[in-house]
Structure formats: C-alpha cells, structure tokens
TORBA-28400 format. One record per residue (C-alpha): residue number from 1; residue in one letter; x, y, z. Coordinates in steps of 0.2 Angstrom, whole numbers, plus 5000, padded with zeros to 4 digits. Each point is the difference from the previous one (the first is absolute). Layout:
<recs>
<num: NUM; residu: A; xx: X; yy: Y; zz: Z>
...
</recs>
This chain:
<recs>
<num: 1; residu: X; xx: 4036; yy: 5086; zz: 4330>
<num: 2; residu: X; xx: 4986; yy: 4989; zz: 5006>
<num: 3; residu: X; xx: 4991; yy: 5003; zz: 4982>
<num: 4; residu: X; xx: 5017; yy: 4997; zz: 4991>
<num: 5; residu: X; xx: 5002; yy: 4982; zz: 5009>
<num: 6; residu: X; xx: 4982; yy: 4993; zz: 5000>
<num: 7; residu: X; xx: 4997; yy: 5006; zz: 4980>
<num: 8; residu: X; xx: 5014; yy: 4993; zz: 4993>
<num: 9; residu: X; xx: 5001; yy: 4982; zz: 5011>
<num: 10; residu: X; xx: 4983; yy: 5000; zz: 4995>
<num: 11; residu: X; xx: 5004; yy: 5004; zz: 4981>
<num: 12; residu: X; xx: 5013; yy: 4985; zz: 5001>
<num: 13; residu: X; xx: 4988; yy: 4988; zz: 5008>
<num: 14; residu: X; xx: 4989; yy: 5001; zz: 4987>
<num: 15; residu: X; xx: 5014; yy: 4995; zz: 4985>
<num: 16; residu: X; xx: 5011; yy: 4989; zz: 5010>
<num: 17; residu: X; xx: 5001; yy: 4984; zz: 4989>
<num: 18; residu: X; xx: 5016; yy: 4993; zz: 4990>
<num: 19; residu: X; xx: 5003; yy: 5007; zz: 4984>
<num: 20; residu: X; xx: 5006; yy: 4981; zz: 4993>
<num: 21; residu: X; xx: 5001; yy: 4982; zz: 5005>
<num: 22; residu: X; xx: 5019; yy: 5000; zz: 5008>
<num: 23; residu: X; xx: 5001; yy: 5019; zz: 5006>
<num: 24; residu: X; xx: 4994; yy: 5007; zz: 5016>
<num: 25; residu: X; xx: 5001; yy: 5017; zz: 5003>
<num: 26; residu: X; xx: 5006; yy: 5004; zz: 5017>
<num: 27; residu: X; xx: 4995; yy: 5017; zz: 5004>
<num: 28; residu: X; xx: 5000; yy: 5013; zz: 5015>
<num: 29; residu: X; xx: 4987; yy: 5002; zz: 5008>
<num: 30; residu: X; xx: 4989; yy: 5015; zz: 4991>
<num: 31; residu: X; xx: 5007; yy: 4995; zz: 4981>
<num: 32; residu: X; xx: 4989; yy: 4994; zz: 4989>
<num: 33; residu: X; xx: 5004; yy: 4987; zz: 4988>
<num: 34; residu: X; xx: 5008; yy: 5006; zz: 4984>
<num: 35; residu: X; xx: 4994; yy: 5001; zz: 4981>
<num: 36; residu: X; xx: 5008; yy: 4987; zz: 4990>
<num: 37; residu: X; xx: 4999; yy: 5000; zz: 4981>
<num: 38; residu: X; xx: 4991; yy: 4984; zz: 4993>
<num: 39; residu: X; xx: 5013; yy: 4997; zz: 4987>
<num: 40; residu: X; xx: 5013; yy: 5000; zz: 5013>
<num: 41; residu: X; xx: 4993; yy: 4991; zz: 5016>
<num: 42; residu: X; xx: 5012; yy: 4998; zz: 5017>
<num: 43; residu: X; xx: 5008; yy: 4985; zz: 5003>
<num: 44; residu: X; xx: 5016; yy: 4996; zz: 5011>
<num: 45; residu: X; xx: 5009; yy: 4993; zz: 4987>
<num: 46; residu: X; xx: 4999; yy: 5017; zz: 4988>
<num: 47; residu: X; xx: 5002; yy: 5011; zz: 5016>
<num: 48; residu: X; xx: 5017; yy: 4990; zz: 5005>
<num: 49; residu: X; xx: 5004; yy: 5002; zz: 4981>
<num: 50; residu: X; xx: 4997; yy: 5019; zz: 5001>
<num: 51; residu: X; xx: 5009; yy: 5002; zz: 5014>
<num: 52; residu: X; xx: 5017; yy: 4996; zz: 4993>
<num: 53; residu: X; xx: 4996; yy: 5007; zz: 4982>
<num: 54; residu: X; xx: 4999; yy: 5017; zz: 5010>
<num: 55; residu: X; xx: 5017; yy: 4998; zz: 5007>
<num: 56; residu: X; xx: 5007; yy: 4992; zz: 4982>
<num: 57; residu: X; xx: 5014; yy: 5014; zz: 4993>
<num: 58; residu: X; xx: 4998; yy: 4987; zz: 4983>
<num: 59; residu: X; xx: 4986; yy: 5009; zz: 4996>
<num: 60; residu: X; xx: 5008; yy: 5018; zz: 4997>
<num: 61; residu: X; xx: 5009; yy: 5007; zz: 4986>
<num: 62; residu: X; xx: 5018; yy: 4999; zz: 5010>
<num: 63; residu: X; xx: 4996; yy: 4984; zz: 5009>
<num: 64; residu: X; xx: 5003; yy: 5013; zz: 5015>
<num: 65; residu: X; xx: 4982; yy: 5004; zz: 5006>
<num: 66; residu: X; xx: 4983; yy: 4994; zz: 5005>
<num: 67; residu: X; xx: 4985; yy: 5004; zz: 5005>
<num: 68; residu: X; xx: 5009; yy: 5002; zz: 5018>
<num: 69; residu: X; xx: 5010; yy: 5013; zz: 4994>
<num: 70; residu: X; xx: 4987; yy: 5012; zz: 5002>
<num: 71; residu: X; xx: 4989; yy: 4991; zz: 5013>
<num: 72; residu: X; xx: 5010; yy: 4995; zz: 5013>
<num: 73; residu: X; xx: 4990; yy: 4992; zz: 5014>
<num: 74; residu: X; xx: 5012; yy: 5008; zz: 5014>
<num: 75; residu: X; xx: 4994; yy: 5015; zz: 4994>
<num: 76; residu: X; xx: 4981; yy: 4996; zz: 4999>
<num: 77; residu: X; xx: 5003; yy: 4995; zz: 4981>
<num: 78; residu: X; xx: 5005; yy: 5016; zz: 4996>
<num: 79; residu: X; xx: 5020; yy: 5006; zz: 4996>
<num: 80; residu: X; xx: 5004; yy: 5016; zz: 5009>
<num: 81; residu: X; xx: 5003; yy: 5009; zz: 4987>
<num: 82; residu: X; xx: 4992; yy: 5016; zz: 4994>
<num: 83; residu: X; xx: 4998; yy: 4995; zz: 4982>
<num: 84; residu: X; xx: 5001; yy: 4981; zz: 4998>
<num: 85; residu: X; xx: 5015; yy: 4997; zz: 4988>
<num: 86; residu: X; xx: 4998; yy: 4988; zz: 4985>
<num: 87; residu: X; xx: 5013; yy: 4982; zz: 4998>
<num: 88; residu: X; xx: 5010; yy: 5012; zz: 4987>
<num: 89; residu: X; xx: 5001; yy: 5014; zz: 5011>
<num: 90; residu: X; xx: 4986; yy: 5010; zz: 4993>
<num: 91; residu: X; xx: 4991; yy: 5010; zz: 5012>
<num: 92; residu: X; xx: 4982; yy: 4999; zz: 5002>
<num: 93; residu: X; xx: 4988; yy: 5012; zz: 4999>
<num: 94; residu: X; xx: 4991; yy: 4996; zz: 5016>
<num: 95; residu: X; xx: 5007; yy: 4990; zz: 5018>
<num: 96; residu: X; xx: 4994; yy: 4983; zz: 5002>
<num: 97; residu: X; xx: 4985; yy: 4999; zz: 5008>
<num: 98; residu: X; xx: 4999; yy: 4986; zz: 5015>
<num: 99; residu: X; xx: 4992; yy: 4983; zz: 4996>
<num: 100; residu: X; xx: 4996; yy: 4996; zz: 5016>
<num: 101; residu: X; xx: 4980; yy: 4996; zz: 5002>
<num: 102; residu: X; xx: 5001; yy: 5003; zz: 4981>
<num: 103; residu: X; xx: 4986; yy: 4986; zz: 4995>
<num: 104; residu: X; xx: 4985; yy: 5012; zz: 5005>
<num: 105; residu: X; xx: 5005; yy: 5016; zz: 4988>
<num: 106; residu: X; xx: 4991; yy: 5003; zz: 4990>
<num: 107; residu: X; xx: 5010; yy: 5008; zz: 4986>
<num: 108; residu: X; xx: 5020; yy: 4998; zz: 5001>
<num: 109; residu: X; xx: 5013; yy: 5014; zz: 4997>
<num: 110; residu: X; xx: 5001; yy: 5019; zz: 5005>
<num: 111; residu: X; xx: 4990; yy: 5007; zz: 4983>
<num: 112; residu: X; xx: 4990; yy: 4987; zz: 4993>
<num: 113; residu: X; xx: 4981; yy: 4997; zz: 5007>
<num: 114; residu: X; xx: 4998; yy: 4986; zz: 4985>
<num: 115; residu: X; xx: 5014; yy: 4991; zz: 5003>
<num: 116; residu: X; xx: 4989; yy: 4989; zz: 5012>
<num: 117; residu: X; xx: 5008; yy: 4982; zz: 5002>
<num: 118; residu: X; xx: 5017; yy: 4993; zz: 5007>
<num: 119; residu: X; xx: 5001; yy: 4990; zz: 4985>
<num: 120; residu: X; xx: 5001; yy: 5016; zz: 4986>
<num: 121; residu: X; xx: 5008; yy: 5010; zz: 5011>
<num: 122; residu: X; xx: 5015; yy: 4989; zz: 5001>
<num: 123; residu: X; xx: 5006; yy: 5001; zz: 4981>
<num: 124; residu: X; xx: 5003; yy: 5018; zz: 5003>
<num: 125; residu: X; xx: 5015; yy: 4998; zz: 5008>
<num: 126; residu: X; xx: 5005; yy: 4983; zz: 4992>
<num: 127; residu: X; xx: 4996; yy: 5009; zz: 4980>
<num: 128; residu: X; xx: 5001; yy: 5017; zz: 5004>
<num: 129; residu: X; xx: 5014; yy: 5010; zz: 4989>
<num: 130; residu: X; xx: 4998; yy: 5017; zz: 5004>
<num: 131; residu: X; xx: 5006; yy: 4999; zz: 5011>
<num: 132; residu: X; xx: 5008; yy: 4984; zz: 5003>
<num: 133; residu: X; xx: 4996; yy: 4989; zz: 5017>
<num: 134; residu: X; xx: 5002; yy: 4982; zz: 5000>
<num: 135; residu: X; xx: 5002; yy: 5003; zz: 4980>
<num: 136; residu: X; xx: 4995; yy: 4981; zz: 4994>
<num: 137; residu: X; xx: 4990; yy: 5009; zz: 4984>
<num: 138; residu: X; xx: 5003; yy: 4990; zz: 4986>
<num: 139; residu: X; xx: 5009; yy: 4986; zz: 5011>
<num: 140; residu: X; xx: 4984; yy: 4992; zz: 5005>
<num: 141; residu: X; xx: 5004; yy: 4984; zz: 4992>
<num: 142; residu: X; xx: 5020; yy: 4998; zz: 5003>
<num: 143; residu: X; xx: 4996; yy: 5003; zz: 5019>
<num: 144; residu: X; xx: 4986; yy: 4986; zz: 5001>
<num: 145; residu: X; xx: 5012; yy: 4989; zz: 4990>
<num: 146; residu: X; xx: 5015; yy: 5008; zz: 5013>
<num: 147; residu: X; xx: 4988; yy: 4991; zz: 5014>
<num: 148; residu: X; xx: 4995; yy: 4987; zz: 4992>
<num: 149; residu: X; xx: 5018; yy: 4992; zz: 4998>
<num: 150; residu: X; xx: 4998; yy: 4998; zz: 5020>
<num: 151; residu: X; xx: 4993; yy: 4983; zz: 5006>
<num: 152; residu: X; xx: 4995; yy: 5009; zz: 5016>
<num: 153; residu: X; xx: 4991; yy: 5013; zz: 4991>
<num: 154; residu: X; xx: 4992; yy: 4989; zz: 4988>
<num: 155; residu: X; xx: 4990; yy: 4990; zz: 5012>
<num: 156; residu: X; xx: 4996; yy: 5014; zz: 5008>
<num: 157; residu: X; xx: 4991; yy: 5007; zz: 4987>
<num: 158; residu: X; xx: 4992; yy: 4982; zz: 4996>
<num: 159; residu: X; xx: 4992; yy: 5000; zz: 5019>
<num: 160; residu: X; xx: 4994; yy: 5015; zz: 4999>
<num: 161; residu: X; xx: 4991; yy: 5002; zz: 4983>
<num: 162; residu: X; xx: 4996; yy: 4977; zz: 5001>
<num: 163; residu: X; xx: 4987; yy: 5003; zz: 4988>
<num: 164; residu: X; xx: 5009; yy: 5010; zz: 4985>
<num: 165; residu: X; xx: 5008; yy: 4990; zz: 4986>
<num: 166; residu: X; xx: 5015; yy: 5015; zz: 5001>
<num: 167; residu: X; xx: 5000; yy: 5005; zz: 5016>
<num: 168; residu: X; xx: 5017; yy: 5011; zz: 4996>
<num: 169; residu: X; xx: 4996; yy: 5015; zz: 4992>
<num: 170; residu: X; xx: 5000; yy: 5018; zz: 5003>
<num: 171; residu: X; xx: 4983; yy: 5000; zz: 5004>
<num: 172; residu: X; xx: 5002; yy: 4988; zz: 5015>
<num: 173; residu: X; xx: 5014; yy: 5010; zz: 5009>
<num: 174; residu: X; xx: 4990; yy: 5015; zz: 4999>
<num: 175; residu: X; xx: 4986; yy: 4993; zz: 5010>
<num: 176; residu: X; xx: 5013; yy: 4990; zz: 5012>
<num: 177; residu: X; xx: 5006; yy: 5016; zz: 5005>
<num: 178; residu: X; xx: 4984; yy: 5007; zz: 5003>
<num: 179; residu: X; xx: 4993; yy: 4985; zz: 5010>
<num: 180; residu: X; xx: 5015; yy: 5004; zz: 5012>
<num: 181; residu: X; xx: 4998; yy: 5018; zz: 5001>
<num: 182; residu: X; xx: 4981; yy: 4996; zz: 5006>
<num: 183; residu: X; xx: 5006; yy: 4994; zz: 5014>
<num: 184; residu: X; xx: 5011; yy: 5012; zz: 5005>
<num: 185; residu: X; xx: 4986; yy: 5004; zz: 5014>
<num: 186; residu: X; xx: 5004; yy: 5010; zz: 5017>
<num: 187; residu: X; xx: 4991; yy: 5004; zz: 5014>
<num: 188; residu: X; xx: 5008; yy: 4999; zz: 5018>
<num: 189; residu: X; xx: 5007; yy: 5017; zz: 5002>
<num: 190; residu: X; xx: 4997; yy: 5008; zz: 5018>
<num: 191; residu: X; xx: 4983; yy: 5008; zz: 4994>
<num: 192; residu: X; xx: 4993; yy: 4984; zz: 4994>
<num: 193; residu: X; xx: 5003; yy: 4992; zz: 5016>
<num: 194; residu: X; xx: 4992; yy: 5013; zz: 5007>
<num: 195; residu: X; xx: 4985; yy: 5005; zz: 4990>
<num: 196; residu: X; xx: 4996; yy: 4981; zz: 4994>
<num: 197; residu: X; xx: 5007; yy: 4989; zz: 5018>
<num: 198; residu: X; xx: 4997; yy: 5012; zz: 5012>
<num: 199; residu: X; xx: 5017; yy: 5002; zz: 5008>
<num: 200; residu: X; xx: 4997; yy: 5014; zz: 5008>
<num: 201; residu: X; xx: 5021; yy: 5004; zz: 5001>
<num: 202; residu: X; xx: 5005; yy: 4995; zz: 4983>
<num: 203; residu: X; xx: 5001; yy: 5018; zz: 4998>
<num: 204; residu: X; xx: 5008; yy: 5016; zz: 5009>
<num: 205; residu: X; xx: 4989; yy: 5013; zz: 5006>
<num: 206; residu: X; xx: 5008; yy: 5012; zz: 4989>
<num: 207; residu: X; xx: 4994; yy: 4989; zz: 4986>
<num: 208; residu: X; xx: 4982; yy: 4999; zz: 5006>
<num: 209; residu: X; xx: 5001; yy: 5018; zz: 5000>
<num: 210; residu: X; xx: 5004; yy: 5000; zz: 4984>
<num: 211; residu: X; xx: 4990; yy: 4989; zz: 4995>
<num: 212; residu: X; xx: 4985; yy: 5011; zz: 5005>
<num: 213; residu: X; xx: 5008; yy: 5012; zz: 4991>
<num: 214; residu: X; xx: 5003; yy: 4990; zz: 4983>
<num: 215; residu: X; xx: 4980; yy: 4998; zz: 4999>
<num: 216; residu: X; xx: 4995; yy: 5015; zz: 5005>
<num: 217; residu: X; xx: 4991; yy: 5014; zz: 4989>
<num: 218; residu: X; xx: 5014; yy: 5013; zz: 5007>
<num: 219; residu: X; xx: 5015; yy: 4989; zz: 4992>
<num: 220; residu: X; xx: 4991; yy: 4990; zz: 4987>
<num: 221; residu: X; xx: 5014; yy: 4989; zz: 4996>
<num: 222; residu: X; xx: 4985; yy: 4986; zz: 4999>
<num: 223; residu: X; xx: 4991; yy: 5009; zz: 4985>
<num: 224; residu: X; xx: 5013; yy: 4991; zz: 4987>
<num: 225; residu: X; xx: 5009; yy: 4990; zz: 5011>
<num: 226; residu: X; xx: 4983; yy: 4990; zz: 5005>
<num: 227; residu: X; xx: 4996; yy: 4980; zz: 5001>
<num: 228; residu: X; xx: 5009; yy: 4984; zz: 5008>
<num: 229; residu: X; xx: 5015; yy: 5004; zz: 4989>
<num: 230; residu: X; xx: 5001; yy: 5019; zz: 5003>
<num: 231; residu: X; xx: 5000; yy: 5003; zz: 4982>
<num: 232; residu: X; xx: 4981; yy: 5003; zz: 4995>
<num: 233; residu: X; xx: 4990; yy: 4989; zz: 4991>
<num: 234; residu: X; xx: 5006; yy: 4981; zz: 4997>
<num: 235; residu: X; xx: 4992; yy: 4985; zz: 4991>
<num: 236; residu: X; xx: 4998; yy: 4983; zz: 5009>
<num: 237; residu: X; xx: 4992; yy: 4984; zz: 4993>
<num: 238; residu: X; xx: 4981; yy: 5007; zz: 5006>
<num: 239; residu: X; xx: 5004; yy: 5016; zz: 4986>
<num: 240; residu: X; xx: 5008; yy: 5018; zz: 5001>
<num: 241; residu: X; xx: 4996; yy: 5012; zz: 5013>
<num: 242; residu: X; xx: 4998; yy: 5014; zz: 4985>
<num: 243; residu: X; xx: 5011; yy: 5006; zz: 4988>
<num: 244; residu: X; xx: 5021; yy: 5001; zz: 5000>
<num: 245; residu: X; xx: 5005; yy: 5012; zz: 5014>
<num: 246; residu: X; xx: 5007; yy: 5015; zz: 4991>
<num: 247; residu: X; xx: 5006; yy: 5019; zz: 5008>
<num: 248; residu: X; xx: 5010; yy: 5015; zz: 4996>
<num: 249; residu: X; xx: 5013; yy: 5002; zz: 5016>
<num: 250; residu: X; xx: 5004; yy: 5018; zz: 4995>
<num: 251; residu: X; xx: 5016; yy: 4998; zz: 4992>
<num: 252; residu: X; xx: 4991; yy: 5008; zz: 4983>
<num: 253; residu: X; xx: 5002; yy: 4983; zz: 4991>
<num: 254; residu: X; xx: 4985; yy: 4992; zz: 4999>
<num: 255; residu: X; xx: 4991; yy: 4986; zz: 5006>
<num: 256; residu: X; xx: 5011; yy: 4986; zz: 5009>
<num: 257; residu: X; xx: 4991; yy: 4983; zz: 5006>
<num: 258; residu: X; xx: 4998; yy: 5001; zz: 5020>
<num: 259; residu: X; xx: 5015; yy: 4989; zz: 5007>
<num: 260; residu: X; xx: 4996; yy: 4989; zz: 5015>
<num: 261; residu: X; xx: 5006; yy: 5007; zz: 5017>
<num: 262; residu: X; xx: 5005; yy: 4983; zz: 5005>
<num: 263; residu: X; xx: 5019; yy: 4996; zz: 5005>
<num: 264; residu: X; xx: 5003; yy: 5019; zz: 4995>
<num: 265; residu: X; xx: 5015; yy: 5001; zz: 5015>
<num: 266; residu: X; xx: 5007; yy: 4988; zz: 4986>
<num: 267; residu: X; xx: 4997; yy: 5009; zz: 4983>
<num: 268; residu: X; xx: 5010; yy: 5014; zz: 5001>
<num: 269; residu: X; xx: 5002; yy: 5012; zz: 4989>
<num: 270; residu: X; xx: 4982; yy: 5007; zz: 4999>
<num: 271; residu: X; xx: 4988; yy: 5006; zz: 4984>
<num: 272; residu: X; xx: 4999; yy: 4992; zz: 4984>
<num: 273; residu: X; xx: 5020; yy: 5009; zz: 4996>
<num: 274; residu: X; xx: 5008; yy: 4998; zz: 5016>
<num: 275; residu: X; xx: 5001; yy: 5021; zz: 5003>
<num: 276; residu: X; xx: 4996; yy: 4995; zz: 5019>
<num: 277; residu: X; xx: 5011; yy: 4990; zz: 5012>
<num: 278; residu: X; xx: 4992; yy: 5002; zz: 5016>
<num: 279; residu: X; xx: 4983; yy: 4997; zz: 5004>
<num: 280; residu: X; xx: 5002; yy: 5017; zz: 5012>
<num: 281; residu: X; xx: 5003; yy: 5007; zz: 4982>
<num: 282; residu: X; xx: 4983; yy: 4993; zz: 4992>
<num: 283; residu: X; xx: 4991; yy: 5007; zz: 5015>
<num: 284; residu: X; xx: 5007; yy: 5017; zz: 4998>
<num: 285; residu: X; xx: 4996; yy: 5000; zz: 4980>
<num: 286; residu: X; xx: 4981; yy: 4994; zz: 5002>
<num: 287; residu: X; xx: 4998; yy: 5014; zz: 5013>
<num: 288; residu: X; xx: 5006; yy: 5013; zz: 4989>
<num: 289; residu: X; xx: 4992; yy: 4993; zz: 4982>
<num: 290; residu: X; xx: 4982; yy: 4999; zz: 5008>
<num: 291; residu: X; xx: 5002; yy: 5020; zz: 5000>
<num: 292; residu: X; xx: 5003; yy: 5002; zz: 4982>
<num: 293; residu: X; xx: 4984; yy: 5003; zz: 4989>
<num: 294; residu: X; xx: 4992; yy: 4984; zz: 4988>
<num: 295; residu: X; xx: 5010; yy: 4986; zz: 5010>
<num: 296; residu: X; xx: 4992; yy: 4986; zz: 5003>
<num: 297; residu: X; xx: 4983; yy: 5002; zz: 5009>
<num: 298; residu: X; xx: 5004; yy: 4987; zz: 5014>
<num: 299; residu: X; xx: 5013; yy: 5006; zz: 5006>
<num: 300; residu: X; xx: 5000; yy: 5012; zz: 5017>
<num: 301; residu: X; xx: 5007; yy: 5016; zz: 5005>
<num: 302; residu: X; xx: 5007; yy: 4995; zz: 5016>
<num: 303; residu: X; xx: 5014; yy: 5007; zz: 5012>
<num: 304; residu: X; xx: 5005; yy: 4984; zz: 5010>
<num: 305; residu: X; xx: 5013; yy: 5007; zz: 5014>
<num: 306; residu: X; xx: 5016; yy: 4991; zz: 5002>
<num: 307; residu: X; xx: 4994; yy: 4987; zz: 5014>
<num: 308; residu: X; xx: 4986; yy: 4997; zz: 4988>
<num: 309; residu: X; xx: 5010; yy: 4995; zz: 4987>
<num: 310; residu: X; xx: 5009; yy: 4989; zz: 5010>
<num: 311; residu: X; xx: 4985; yy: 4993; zz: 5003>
<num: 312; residu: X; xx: 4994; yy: 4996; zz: 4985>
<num: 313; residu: X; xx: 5018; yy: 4994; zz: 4993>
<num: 314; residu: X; xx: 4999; yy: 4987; zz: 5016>
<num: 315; residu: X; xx: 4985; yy: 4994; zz: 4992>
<num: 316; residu: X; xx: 5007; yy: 4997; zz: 4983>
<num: 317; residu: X; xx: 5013; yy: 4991; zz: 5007>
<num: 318; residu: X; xx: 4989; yy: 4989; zz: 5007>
<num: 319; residu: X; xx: 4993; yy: 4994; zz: 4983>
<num: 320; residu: X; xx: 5016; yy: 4991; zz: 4997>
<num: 321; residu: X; xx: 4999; yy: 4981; zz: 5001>
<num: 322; residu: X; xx: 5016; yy: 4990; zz: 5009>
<num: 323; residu: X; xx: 4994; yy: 4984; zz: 4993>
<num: 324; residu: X; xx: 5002; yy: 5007; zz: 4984>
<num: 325; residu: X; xx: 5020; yy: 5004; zz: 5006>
<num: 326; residu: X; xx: 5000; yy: 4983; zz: 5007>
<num: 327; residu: X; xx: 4995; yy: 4994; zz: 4984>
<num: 328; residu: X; xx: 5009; yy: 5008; zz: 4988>
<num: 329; residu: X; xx: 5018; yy: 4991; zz: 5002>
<num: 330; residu: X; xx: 4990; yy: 4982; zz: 4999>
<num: 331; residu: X; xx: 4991; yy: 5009; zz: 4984>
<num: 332; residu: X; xx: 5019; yy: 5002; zz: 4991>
<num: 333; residu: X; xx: 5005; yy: 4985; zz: 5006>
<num: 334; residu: X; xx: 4985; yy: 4990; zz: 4994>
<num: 335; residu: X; xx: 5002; yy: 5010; zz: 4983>
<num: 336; residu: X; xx: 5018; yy: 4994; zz: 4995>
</recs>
C-alpha cells in the first residue's frame, strides 16, 4: 500500500503543471496530470461547451439521445444496461463502458487497442451505422447548422475555438466533447482516502481484508486490474506506462481492454456483454475460468471461501467515489 501511495504521488509530482493558460486541473491526490492532444488544448470555455454538447439529444438521429444516453454520470457514465442500446433502438454489440477517469486510457472501447484518443473514438458512435448509435453519419453538416441557428450556441463555440475563422464545424464539437470527457476525473472513494490521506477508517475491516486479498499472489485480481485507475496501464502528460491493457476473461471470446474497477458498486451489469449481474457472480466465474486450460496466464487458481469473498466484494465497493454521485445531478443540470 505504502509503495502504491509514495510511487504514484511521486509520478504526479513530477508532471503537475497546467495543460493551457485558463485551465487548471484539480486533481486527487495520487492522479497525475492527463495527456492532452496539441490540436485540442483544455480551456474552460471548450470544457463548459462540451459539457452541454454531451447532454444535446440535437445531435442524434431522433433528436431523442446524447451522449448521456449511454453514459449517464449517476451510473459512473455508464447505462445499466447489458448491451448499450443505440438512439434507433438498435442494440449494441458491447455495454457501455464507464467514462469516469477516462482521460488516462490509453486506447478507448472493449476491442480496439488502436483506437487510442477521446477525439477518434467519439465518431464511432456519432457515424457509426452498423449498427446505429447516435446515428449523425452523413448529417454532420445539417447538425452543425441545426446548432449554429442557436445564439447561445454560436458564441459558445466562438469562445471556445477564439482563434478559428469558423469555429462551428464538426470538427470543433468533436474535440468539445472530448475536452469535457478529460475531465471527467474521480478519486475520493473510501480506498483513496485511505491509501492516498491516511484515514485510517475510511474503510471497514472487511474491506482491508480484502484489500490484502485483491493484491495478493493467491487472488491476483491486481495482475490485470493494476495502477491508480485499477485498469492496467494508463497514459498521463509524462507518457504511457506500456502498451493498451489487453486480457482474455475466459468467456472463449478473445481479448477485451481491462476495465477500471473504479465506481464498479455502480456499473452493473458486469463483462464486456452484461452476462453477470452481481459482482458475487464475476467472483464465482474467475475462480472457476482460471481452472480451464490456455486462459489467460495472469489469472489464479484460487478457492476464496464465502467470508472471503465478502471480503474482497467489501473492498470493491469501496472504489466507488460519492463525489462523483454528488456530482452527477449538477453534471445533467449544467449540461441542459
């Protein structure tokens, strides 16, 4: 725990410095600063701008859904759902995967280690056709003009991109979008007062218990779900901490990006589909996988006895952050 703290304070230390002339980052303790795109620097005014482009049902094919739809912050920006479900109806292949803290991955979506910025992977969902999400493909222009006959909207985009000649193209909302998901940035859960303030009762016994557990060689949960953001490698304005973190889970699918164990009390249904509804459930399918032949090397054999489990679920629970609750109705608000 000790090691955990001091080396990733440290790391942050190192690389805490604004990213652009009128945005500070204000970050837990023990975050490091995020990467930011050159062509797409922070600024509050493009942030503010974001932050109600992600909540604008203008931008979808019905004029019923945004970006909220499927990453609703009460949820820890994700939707509850098994598969998300597209603005037609359509279902998707995959669940949507949380954005909270989503500014250090390092590639974006379930199946695509490539797909390595905020910025490309947002017009997946706003072009994609097969199946259909937000479902603007071919609309780009006639939703750009759609805004562009608010007055609210216009000078929003004017104070956020001051030095473009057209500052409201397609282009331009794509990266306001993504300057507000950067900032999507949560670290106040139970553990992290413990680990990172020292509040030695932020957490239960049964969760130090399972804390033990979590990182130890017997369990191995750690071995994927490893790093600040309990989902492997990340990238931070310093670099990457190694490449995209990839793993087969067992179900005989392939290789799935490792999803961050933050807020997971509030991301129910589990697994890249949604198969599991309990993280009891995901427990009990990662003991029994490990036993299977050419599975994943990481993960253990282990037989964790009832208490134990408990244990270990009490720990996961404590990865959930209440500011982010807190925040989340003053998020929608803001947004509409």
């Amino acid at each position: 725990m000790g090691a955990l703290a001091a080396g990733t304070v440290a790391r942050a230390c190192a690389i805490a410095r604004p990213v652009a002339d009128d945005y500070q980052w204000h970050l837990p303790r023990g975050f490091p600063t995020p990467a930011v795109p050159a062509d797409n620097p922070m600024s509050v005014a493009k942030v503010e701008l974001g932050r109600r482009l992600f909540f604008e049902t203008r931008l979808s094919v019905t004029g019923s859904y945004s970006c909220a739809s499927c990453h609703d912050p009460a949820r820890a920006y994700s939707d509850g759902r098994a598969r998300a479900v597209g603005s037609t109806g359509e279902l998707l292949t995959h669940g949507a995967m949380s954005l909270a803290n989503v500014a250090y991955n390092i590639s974006y979506g379930w199946t695509k280690p490539n797909l390595s910025s905020l910025e490309a992977q947002m017009l997946e969902p706003l072009l994609n056709q097969h199946p259909v999400e937000i479902g603007i493909a071919g609309r780009q222009t006639a939703v750009v003009d759609l805004l562009a006959a608010d007055a609210s909207y216009a000078t929003a985009f004017r104070a956020s991109f001051p030095d473009d000649p057209q500052p409201m193209t397609f282009d331009h909302m794509v990266k306001a979008i993504a300057a507000f998901e950067r900032t999507l940035i949560f670290g106040h859960s139970p553990f992290d007062r413990y680990v990172f303030n020292a509040e030695h009762e932020a957490i239960t016994a049964p969760a130090k218990r399972g804390m033990r557990l979590f990182y130890s060689a017997r369990a191995g949960c750690s071995s994927c779900h490893s790093g600040f953001n309990f989902d492997g490698n990340w990238r931070d304005a310093s670099g990457e901490s190694g490449k995209p973190s990839f793993a087969d889970n067992g179900l005989g699918e392939g290789r799935f990006r490792v999803p961050t164990l933050r807020n997971i009390a509030l991301t129910a249904p589990y697994m890249h589909d949604g198969r599991y509804a309990t993280l009891a459930a995901v427990i009990e399918h990662y003991s029994r996988v490990a036993r299977q032949p050419d599975v994943d090397r990481r993960l253990r054999k282990f037989d964790l006895s009832s208490a134990e489990r408990q244990d270990l679920i009490a720990f996961l629970e404590a990865l959930s952050d209440s500011e982010l609750l807190a925040s989340s109705g003053a998020q929608a608000a803001a947004g509409r």
